[in-house]
C-alpha positions in Angstrom: -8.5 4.9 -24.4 -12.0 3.0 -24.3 -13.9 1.5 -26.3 -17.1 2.9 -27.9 -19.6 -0.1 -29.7 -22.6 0.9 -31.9 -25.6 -2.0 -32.8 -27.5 -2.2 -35.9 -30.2 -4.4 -34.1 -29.5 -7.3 -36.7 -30.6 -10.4 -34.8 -26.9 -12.5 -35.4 -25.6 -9.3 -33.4 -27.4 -10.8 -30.1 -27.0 -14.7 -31.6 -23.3 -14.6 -32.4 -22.3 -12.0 -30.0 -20.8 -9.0 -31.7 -21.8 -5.7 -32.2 -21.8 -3.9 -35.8 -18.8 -1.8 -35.2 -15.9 -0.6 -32.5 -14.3 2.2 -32.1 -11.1 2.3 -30.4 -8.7 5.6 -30.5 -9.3 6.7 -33.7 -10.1 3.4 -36.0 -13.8 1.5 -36.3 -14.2 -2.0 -37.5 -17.2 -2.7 -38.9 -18.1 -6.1 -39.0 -19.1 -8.4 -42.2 -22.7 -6.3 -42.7 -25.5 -8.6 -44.5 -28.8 -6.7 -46.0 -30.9 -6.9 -42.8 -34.1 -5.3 -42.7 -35.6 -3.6 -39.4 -37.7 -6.3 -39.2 -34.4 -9.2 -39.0 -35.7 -10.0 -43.0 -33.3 -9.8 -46.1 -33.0 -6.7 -48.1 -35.4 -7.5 -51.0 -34.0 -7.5 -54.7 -30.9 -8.0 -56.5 -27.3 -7.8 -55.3 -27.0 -3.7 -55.9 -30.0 -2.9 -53.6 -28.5 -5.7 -50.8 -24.9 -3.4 -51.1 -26.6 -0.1 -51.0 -28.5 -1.7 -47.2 -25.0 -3.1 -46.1 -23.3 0.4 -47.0 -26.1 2.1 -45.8 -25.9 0.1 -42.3 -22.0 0.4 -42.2 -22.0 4.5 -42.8 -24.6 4.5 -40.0 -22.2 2.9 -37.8 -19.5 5.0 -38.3 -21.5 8.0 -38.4 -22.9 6.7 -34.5 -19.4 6.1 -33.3 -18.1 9.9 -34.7 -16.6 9.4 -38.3 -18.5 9.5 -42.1 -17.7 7.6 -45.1 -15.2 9.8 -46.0 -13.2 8.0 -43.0 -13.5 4.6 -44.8 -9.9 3.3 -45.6 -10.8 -0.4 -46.4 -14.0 -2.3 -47.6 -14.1 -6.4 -48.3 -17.0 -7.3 -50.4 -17.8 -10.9 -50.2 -20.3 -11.9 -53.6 -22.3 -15.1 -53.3 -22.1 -14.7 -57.3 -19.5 -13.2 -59.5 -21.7 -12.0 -61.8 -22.8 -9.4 -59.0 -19.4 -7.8 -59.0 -20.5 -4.6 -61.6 -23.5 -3.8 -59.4 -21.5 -4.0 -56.5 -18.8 -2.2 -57.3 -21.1 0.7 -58.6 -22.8 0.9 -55.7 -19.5 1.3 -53.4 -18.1 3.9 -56.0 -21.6 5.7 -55.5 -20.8 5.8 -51.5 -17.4 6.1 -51.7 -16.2 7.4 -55.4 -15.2 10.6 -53.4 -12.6 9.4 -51.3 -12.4 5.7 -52.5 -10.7 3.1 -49.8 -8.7 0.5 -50.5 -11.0 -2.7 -51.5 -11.5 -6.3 -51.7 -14.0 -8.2 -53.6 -14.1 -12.0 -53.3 -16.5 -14.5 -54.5 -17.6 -17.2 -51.2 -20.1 -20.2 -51.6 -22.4 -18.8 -49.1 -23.6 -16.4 -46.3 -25.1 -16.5 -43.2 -28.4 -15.4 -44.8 -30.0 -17.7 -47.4 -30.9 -15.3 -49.5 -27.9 -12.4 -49.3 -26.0 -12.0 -52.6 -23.6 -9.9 -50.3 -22.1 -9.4 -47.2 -19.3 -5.8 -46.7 -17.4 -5.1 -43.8 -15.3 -1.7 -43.2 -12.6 0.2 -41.5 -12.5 3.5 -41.0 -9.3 5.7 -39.4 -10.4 8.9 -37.8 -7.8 11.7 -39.0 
């Protein structure tokens, strides 16, 4: 079986050479997903509006490669601040409250954007 690859267009894709997600048989990994703008800038606001663009980016990857959120089974959330983590976690119970994955939070000293507050990542198993 191949393998299918969908973009975001986030300029690290092209810099660090990856691509936002792969799909082989029926799983997608979604790589770490910052709050990048169409424009290469940082999502705008506080840590809940940067997790609903990196949800919001992941979905739409998994949605381009054949599967929805529902197909989630595991996020990581890496916070730049642990005071972030209520915002966060509302925000992923708002995408995925419904059929909630298995999760990982985790506090890190930085991220590849300057001014991210949070960086998710995501497998999903096509059943």
């Amino acid at each position: 079986m191949g393998r299918s690859r969908a973009s975001s267009g986030s300029p690290y894709e092209s810099a660090f050479g990856f691509c936002r997600a792969v799909r082989t048989g029926e799983r997608i990994v979604v790589a770490g997903t910052g709050p990048i703008e169409p424009d290469g800038s940082t999502t705008p606001g506080d840590a809940a509006a940067q997790a609903e663009r990196c949800l919001t980016l992941i979905v739409k990857a998994i949605e381009d490669l054949g599967g929805s959120a529902r197909h989630v089974v595991r996020t990581r959330m890496l916070l730049t601040d642990p005071a972030d983590q209520d915002a966060v976690g509302s925000v992923h119970e708002r995408f995925f409250g419904k059929n909630p994955p298995a999760a990982t939070m985790a506090g890190v000293a930085w991220l590849c954007g300057p001014d991210w507050k949070v960086e998710i990542e995501a497998e999903a198993i096509i059943d």
